[in-house]
PADRENGU-197840 format. One record per atom (N, C-alpha, C, CB): residue in three letters; x, y, z. Coordinates in nm, 2 decimals, padded with zeros to 4 digits. Last residue first. Glycine has a CB too. Layout:
BEGIN
<atom><code>Ala</code><xx>X</xx><yy>Y</yy><zz>Z</zz></atom>
...
***
This chain:
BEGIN
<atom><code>Unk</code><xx>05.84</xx><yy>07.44</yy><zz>11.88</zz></atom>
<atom><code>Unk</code><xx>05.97</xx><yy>07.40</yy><zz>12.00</zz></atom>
<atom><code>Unk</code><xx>06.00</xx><yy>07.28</yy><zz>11.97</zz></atom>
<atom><code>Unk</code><xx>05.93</xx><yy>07.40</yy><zz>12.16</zz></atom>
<atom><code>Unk</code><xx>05.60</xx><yy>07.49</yy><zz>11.73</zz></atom>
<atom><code>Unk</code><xx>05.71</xx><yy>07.48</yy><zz>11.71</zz></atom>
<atom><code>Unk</code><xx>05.87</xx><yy>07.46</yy><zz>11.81</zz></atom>
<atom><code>Unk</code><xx>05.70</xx><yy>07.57</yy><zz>11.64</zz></atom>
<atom><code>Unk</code><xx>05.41</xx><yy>07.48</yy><zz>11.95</zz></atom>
<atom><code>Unk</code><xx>05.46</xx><yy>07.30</yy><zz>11.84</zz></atom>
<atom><code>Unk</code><xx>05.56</xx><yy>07.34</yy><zz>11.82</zz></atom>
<atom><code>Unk</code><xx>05.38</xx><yy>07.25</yy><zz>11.66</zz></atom>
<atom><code>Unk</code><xx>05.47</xx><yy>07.70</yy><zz>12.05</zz></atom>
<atom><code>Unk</code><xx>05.49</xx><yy>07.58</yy><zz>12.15</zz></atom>
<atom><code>Unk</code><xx>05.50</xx><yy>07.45</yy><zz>12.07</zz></atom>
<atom><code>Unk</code><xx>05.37</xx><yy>07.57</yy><zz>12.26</zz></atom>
<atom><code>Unk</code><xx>05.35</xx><yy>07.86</yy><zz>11.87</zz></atom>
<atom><code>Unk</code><xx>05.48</xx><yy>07.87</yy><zz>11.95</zz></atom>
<atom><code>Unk</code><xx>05.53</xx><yy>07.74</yy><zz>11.97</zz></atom>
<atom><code>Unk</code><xx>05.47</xx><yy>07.93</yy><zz>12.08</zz></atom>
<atom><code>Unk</code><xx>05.10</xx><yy>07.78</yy><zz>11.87</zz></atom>
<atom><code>Unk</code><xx>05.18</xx><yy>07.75</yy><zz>11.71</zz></atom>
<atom><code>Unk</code><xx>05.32</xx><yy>07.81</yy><zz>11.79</zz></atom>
<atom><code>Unk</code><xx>05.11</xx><yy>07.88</yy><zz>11.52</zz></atom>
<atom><code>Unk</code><xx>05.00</xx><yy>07.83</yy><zz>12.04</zz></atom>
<atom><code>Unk</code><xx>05.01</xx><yy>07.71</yy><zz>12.01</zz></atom>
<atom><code>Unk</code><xx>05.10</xx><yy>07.66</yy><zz>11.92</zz></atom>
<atom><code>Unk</code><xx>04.91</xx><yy>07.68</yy><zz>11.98</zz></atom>
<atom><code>Unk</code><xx>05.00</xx><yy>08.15</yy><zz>12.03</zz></atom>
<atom><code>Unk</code><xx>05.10</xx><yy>08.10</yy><zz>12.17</zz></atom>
<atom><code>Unk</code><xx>05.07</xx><yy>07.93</yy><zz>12.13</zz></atom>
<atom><code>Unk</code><xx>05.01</xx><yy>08.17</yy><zz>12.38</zz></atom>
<atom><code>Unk</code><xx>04.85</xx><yy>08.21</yy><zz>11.85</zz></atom>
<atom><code>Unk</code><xx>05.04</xx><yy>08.21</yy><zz>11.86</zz></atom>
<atom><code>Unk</code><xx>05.09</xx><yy>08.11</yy><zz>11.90</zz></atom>
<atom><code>Unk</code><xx>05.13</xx><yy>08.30</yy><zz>11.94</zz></atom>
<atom><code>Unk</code><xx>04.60</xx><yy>08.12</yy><zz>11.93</zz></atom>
<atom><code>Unk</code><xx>04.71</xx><yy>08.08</yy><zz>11.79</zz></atom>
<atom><code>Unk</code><xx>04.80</xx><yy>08.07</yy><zz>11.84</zz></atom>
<atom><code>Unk</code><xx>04.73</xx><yy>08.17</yy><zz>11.68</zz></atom>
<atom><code>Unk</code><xx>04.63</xx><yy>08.30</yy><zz>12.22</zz></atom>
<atom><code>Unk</code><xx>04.62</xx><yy>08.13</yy><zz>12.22</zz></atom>
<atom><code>Unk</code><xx>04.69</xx><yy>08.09</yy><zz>12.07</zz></atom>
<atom><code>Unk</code><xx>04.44</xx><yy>08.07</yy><zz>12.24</zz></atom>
<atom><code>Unk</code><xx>04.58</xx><yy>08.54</yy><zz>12.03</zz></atom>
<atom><code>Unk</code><xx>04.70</xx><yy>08.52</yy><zz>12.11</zz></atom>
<atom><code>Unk</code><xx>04.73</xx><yy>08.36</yy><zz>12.12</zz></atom>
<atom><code>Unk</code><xx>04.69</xx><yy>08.58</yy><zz>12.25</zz></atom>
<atom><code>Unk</code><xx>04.34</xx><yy>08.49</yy><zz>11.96</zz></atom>
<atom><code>Unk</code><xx>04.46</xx><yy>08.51</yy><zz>11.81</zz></atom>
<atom><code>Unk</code><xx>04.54</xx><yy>08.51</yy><zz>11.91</zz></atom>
<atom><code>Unk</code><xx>04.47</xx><yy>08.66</yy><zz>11.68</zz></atom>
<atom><code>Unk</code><xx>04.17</xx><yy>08.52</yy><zz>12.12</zz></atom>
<atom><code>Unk</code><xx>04.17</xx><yy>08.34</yy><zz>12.03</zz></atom>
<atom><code>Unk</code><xx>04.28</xx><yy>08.33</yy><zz>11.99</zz></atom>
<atom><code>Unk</code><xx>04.09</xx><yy>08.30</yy><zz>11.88</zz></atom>
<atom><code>Unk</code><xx>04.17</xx><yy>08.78</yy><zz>12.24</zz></atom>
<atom><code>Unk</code><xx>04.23</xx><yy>08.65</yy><zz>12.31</zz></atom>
<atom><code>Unk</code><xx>04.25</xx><yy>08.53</yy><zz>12.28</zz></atom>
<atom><code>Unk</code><xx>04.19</xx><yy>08.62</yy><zz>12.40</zz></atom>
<atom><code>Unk</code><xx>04.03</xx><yy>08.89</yy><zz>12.04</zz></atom>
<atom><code>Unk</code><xx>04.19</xx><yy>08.91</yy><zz>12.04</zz></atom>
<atom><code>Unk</code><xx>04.25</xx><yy>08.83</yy><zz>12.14</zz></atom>
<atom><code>Unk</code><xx>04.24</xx><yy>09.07</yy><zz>12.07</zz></atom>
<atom><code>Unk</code><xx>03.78</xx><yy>08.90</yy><zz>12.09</zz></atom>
<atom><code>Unk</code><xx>03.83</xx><yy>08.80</yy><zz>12.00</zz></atom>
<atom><code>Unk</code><xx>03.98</xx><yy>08.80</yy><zz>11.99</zz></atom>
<atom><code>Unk</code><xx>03.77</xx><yy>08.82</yy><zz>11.86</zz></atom>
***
């Protein structure tokens, strides 16, 4: 399940750009 919470980030990274 620690591969959902990376993808999070890594989406909530990338809006925030």
């Amino acid at each position: 399940m620690e591969e959902f919470q990376v993808y999070f980030e890594l989406d909530r990274s990338q809006q925030h750009d």
